[in-house]
PLY file of the C-alpha trace (Angstrom):
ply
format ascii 1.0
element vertex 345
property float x
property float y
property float z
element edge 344
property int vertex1
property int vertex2
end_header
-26.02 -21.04 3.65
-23.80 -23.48 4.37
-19.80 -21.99 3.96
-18.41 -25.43 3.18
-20.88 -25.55 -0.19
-18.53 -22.50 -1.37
-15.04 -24.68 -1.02
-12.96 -25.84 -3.85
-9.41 -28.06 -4.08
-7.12 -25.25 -5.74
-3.43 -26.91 -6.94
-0.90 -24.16 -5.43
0.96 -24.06 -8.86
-2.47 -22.15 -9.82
-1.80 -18.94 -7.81
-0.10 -16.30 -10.15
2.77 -14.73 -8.01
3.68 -11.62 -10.89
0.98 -10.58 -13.70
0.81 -11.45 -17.15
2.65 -8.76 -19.62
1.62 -7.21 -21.36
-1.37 -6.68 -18.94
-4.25 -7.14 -21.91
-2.41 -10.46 -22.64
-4.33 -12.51 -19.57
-6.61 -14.81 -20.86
-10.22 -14.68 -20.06
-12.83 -16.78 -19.78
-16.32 -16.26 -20.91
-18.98 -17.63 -18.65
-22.73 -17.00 -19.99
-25.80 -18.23 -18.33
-25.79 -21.50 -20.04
-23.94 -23.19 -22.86
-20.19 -24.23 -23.28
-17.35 -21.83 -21.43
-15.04 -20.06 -23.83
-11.51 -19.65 -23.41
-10.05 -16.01 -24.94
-8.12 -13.54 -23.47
-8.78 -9.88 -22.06
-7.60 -8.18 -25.29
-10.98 -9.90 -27.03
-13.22 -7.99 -24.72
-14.37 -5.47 -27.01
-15.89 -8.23 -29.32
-17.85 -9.56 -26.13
-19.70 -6.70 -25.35
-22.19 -4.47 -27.23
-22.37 -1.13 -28.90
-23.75 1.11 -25.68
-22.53 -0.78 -22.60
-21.10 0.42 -20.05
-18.08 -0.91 -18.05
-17.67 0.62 -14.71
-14.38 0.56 -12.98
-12.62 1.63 -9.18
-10.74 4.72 -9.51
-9.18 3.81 -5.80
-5.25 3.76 -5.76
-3.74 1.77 -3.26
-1.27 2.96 -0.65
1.58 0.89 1.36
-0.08 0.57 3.77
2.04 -2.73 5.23
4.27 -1.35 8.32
6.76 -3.24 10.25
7.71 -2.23 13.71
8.75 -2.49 17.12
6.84 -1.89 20.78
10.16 -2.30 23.11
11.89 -5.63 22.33
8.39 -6.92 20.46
7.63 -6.73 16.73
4.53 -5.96 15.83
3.48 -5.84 12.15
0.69 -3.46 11.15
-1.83 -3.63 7.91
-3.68 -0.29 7.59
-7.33 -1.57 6.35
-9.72 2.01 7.09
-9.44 5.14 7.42
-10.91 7.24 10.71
-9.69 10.47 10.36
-6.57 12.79 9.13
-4.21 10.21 11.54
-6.01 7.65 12.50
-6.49 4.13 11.00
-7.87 0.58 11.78
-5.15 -1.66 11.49
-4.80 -5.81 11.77
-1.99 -6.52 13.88
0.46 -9.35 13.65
1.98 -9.90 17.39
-1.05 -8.06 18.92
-0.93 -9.92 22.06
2.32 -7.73 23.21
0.60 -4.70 22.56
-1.74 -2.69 24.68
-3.32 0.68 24.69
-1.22 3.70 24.70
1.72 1.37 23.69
3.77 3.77 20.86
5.23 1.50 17.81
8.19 2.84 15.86
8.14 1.92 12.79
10.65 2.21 10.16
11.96 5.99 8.62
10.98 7.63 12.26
7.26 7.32 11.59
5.80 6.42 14.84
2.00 5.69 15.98
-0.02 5.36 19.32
-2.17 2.12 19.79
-5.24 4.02 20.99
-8.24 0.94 21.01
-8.45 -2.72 19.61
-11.74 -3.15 18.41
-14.53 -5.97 19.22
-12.80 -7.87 16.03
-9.44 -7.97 16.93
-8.30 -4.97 14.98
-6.36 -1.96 16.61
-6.97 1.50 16.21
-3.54 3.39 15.10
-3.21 7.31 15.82
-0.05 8.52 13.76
2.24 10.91 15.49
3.78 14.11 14.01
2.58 16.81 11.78
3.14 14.79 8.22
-0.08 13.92 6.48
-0.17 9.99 7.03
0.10 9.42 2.96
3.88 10.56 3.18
4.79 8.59 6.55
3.32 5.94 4.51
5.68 6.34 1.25
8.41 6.45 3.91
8.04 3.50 5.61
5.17 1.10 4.16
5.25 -1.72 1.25
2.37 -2.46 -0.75
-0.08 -4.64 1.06
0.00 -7.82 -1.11
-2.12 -10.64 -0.34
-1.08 -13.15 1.83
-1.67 -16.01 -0.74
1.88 -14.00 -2.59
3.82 -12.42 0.34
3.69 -15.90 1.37
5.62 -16.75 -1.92
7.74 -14.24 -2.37
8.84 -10.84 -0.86
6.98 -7.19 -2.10
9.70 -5.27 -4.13
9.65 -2.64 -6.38
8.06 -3.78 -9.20
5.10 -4.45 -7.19
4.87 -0.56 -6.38
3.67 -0.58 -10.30
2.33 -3.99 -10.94
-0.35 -3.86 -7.83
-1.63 -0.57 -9.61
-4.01 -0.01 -12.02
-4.11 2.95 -15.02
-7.43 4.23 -13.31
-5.79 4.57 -9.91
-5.81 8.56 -9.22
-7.67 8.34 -5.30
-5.66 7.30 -2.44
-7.21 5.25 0.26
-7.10 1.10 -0.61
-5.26 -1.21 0.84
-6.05 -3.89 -1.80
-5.91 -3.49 -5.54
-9.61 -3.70 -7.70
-7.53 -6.74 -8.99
-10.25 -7.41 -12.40
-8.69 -3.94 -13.61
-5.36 -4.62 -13.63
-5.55 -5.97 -16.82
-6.47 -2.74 -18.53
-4.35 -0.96 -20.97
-4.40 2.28 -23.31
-4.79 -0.16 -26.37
-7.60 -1.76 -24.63
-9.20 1.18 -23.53
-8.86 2.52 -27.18
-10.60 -0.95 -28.63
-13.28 -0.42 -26.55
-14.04 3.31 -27.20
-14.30 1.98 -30.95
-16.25 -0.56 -30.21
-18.90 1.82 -28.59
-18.70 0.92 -25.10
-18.49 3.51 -22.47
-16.56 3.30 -19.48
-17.12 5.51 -16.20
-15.41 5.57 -12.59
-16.24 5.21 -9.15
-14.24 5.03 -6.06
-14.73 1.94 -3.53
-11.35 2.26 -0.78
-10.70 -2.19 -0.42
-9.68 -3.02 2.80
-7.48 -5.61 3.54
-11.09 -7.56 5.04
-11.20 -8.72 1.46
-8.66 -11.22 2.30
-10.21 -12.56 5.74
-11.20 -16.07 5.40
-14.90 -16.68 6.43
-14.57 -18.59 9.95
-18.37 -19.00 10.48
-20.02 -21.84 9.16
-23.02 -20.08 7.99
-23.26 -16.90 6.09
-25.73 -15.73 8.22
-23.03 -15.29 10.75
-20.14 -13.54 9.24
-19.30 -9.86 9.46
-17.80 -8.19 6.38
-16.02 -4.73 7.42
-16.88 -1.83 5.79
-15.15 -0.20 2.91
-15.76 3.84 2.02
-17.05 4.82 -1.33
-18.24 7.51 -3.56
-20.60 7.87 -6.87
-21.09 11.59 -7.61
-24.34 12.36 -9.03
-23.15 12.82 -12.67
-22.10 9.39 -13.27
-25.44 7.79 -11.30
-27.38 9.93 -14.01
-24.84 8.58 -16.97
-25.57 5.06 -15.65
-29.23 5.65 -15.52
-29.63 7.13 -19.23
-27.50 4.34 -20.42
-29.60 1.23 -18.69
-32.39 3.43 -19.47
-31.24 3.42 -23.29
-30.70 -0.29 -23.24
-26.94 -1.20 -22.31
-25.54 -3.11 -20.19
-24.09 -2.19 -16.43
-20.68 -4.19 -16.63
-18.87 -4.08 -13.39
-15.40 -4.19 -13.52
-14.48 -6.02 -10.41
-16.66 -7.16 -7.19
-15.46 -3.72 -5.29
-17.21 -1.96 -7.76
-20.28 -4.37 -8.25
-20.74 -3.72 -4.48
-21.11 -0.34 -4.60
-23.22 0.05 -7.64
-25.61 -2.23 -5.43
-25.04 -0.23 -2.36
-26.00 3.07 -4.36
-28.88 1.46 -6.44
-32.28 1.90 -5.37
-35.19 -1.01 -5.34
-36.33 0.09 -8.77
-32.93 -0.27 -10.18
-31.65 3.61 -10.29
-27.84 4.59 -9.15
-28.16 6.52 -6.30
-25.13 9.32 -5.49
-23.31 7.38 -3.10
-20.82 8.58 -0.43
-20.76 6.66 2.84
-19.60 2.76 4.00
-20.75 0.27 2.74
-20.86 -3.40 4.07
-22.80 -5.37 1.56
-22.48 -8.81 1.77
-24.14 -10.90 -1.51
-24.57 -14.46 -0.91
-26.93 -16.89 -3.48
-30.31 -16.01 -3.20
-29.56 -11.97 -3.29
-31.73 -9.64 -6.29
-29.62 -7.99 -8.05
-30.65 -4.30 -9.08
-28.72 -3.00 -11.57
-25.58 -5.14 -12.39
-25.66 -6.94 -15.54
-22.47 -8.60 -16.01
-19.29 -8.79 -13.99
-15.73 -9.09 -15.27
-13.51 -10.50 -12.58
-10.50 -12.59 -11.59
-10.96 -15.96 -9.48
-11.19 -15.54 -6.23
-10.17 -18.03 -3.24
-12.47 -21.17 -2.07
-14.84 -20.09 0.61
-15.03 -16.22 0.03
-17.05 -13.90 0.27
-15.94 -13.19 -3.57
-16.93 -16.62 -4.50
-19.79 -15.99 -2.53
-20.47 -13.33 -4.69
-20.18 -14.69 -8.13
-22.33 -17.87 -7.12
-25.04 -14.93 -6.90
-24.66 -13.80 -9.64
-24.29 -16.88 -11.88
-25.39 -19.62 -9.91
-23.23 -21.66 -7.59
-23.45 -25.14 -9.62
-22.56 -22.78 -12.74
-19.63 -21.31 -10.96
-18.31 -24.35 -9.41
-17.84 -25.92 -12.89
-16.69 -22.59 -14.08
-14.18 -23.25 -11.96
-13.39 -26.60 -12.54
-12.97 -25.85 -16.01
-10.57 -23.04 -15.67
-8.15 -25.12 -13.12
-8.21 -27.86 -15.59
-7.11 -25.72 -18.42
-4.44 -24.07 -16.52
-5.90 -20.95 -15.55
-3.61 -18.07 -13.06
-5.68 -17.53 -10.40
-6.25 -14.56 -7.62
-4.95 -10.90 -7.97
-2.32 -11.29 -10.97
-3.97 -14.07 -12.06
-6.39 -14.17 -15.02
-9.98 -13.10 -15.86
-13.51 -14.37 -16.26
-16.22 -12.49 -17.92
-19.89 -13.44 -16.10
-22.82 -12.58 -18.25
-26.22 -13.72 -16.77
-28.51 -13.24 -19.54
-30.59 -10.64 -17.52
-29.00 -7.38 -19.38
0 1
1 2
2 3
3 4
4 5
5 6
6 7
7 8
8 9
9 10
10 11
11 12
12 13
13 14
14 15
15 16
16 17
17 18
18 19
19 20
20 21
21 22
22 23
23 24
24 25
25 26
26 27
27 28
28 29
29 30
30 31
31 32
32 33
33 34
34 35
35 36
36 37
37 38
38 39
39 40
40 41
41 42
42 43
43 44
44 45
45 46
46 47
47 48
48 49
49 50
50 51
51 52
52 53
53 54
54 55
55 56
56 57
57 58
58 59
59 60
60 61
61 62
62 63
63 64
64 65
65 66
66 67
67 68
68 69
69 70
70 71
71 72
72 73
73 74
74 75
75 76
76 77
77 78
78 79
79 80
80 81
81 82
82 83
83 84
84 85
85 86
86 87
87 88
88 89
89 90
90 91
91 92
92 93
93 94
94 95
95 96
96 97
97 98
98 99
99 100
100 101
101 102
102 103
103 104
104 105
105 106
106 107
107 108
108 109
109 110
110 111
111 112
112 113
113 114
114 115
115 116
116 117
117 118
118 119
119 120
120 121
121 122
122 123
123 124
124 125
125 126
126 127
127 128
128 129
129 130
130 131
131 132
132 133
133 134
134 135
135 136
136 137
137 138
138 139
139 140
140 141
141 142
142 143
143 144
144 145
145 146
146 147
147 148
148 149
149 150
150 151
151 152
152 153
153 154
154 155
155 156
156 157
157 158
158 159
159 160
160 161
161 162
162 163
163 164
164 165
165 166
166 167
167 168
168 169
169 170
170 171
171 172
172 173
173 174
174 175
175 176
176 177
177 178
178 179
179 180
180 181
181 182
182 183
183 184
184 185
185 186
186 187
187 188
188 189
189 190
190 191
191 192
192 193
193 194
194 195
195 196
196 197
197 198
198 199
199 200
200 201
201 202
202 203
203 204
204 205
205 206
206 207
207 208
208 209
209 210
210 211
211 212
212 213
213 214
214 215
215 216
216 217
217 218
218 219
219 220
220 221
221 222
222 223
223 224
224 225
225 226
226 227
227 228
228 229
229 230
230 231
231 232
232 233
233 234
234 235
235 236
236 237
237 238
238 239
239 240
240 241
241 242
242 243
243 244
244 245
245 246
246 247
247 248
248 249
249 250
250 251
251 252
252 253
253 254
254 255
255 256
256 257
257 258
258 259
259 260
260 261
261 262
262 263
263 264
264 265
265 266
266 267
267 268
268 269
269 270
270 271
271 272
272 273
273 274
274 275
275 276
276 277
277 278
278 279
279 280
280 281
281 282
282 283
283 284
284 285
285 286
286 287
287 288
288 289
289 290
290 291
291 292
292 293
293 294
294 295
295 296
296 297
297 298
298 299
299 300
300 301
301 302
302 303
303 304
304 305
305 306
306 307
307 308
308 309
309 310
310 311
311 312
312 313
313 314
314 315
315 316
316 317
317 318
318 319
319 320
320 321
321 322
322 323
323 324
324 325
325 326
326 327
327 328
328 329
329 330
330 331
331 332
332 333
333 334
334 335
335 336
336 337
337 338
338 339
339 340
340 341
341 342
342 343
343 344
């Protein structure tokens, strides 16, 4: 498909630079198959779903994994976006063109790493020096990777180290929040428990790809990087029996609506998971075992946008869209929510 069909006029007053408080506070907006939109807020989620759906959220916490440093007189900016190994990462580089291989960069707090490769995409592969496990050189001398559509804004300070979290995050490895879950609280977790809706957890590590702009002109021609994930066997079978018992499969976020479709099998079964995955869903795409999506809104010609035009439609998204910028909606990651229900659950 065409990439220009997925392109939107966004006013730049619409991009939320710090996230609503308290989180559960965001509004929402409810986008079913067909019919008018309706404009709520997260904390009347509970009342949109029913008794014996499931929700199904990333687990991944995110790491600073944004490192400024210097290669002689040069400064070269790093953004850690997949792991390799114990000390080795794929990084994008800012200032790449002063750096070849074998070149050490010192970054800040003494951490130091070798650029060992750059890949076929531009991306560098980053061997950290020393004996420290790379999670502590990180807590040393990173900052949390925000987006470029708010570091652009404003600088990354502390508050972000909290804000760019979510309550599920206990696994180490993203470089980009699973932004739809941000908005989660204990109170909101407790409404939904009453409410009969389950919840379980997955792990899908973003990379910082998520924010790559789609420079092909045809879907058929862009690469999306891989991102590592997990579903242990238990929750597959919890999934299973619940779909199986008539409930819903209600992704929280696209990270983990693309690895429930990465594990899921042709008949519509979870799979245990634990590899990369490099799904890309474009319009047209059959959908296996996803049933509704909650999500934030996601930047003109994305491979997110992408994504929710598959799932809803793309003429049903576009004036999803239109209706949420013209009622003032905060868009991208600490901007509001949308709940997508396509009438197949």
């Amino acid at each position: 498909m065409r990439v220009e069909l997925f392109d939107f006029e966004l006013p730049p007053e619409r991009i939320a630079l710090r996230p609503a408080r308290p989180r559960d506070s965001a509004r929402l907006l409810l986008v079913p198959d067909a019919g008018d939109f309706s404009d709520l807020t997260v904390g009347d989620l509970p009342s949109l779903l029913r008794q014996g759906d499931v929700l199904v959220l990333n687990d991944t916490r995110v790491i600073p994994a944004q490192l400024e440093g210097m290669r002689g007189a040069a400064r070269i900016g790093a953004t850690l976006h997949k792991r390799i190994d114990l000390r080795r990462w794929q990084a994008f580089v800012r200032n790449a063109k002063r750096l070849r291989v074998g070149n050490v960069i010192d970054f800040a707090a003494d951490v130091q790493a070798v650029a060992e490769a750059q890949d076929d995409d531009g991306s560098w592969t980053l061997a950290f020096l020393g004996e420290e496990p790379v999670e502590v050189l990180l807590e040393r001398a990173g900052q949390m990777p925000l987006p470029p559509y708010i570091a652009g804004k404003r600088p990354t300070d502390a508050q972000d180290r909290s804000d760019y979290q979510t309550m599920f995050a206990v696994r180490d490895g993203a470089v980009a929040a699973p932004t739809a879950a941000l908005h989660f609280t204990p109170a909101l977790m407790a409404a939904l428990a009453g409410a009969g809706v389950g919840v379980e957890t997955l792990t899908l590590h973003v990379g910082a790809g998520t924010f790559l702009p789609v420079k092909a002109s045809d879907t058929d021609d862009h690469r999306m990087h891989a991102e590592w994930g997990t579903i242990d066997a238990a929750t597959a079978d919890r999934l299973n029996a619940a779909r199986a018992a008539g409930g819903r499969i209600i992704a929280v976020g696209t990270t983990s609506l693309r690895l429930l479709e990465s594990a899921a099998d042709d008949h519509g079964m979870v799979r245990p998971f634990s590899g990369d995955t490099a799904i890309f869903i474009t319009p047209g795409y059959r959908f296996k075992v996803v049933d509704g999506l909650m999500t934030n809104f996601h930047l003109p010609r994305s491979t997110l946008f992408m994504l929710v035009s598959a799932l809803m439609g793309l003429e049903r998204m576009q004036a999803a869209y239109a209706h949420a910028i013209g009622e003032g909606y905060r868009f991208y990651s600490y901007g509001d929510s949308s709940l997508l229900l396509p009438g197949r659950g």
